[in-house]
N, C-alpha and C positions, 0 to 999 in steps of 0.2 A: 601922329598925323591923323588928323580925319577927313572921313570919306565925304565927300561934297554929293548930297543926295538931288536925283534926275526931278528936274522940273516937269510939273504933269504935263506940261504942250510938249516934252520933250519925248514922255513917256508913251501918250496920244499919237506921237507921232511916227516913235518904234511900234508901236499896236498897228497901225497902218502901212508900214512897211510890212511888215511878218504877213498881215490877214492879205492885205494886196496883192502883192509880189512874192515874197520867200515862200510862203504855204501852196498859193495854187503852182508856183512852179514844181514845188517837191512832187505833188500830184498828179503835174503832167511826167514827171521825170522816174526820182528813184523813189515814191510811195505810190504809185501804182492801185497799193491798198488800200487807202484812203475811201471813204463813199460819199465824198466831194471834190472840187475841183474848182469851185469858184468862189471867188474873192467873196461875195455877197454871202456867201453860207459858212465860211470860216467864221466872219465877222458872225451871222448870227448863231453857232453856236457858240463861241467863246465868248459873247457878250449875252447870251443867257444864261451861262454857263455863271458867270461875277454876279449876275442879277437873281441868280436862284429862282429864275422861270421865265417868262417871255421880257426880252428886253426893254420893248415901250408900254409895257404895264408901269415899269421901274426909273424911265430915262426919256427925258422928253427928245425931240428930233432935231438936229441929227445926233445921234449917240457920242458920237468924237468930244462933240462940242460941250456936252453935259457929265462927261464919266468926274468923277471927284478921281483924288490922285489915289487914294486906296485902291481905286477900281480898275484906273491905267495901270495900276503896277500889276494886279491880279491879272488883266487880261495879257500883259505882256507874260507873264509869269506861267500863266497856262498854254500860252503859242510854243513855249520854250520847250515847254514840257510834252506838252503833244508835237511837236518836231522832235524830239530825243525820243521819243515810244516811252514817259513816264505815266502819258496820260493819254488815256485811250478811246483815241476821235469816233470810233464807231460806238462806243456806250454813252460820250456825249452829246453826237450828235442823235442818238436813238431819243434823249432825255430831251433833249431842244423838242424831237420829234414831237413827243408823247406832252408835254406843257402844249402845244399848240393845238392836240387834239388829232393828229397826222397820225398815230399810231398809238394804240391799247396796251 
């Protein structure tokens, strides 16, 4: 049997769910530890995070609309994993920080 692989609108569209909804809820809720809390900043570190530095040097606007499907599955990919603690939002987002110049 084979596996029927996820359409990138479908994939874009789990990415938007996680960064929207699942993540800043966790953050009001039980991650606490988290050093964000809103949707806008989920979405930009985990989409600098797939772009390997500021996301609209890489993706024109809106992001959703231009990700290629390698890159909806990376950013779905990495929500999963920084919601499990594989992947750790505070050296992320330190790295989003320091590409923008917001930190040395």
């Amino acid at each position: 049997m084979t596996q029927i692989e996820p359409k990138t609108a479908d994939l874009v569209a789990h990415y938007a769910v996680l960064t929207k909804e699942t993540m800043p809820e966790l953050a009001r809720t039980t991650h606490g530890h988290w050093p964000v809390r809103n949707d806008h900043c989920f979405q930009r570190i985990v989409l600098d995070a797939v772009c390997g530095g500021i996301w609209y040097d890489h993706l024109a606007r809106p992001a959703y609309k231009h990700l290629t499907r390698a890159q909806a599955m990376r950013a779905v990919s990495l929500c999963t994993d920084i919601i499990d603690g594989t992947a750790d939002l505070n050296v992320l987002n330190k790295q989003s920080l320091v590409w923008r110049g917001k930190l040395s």
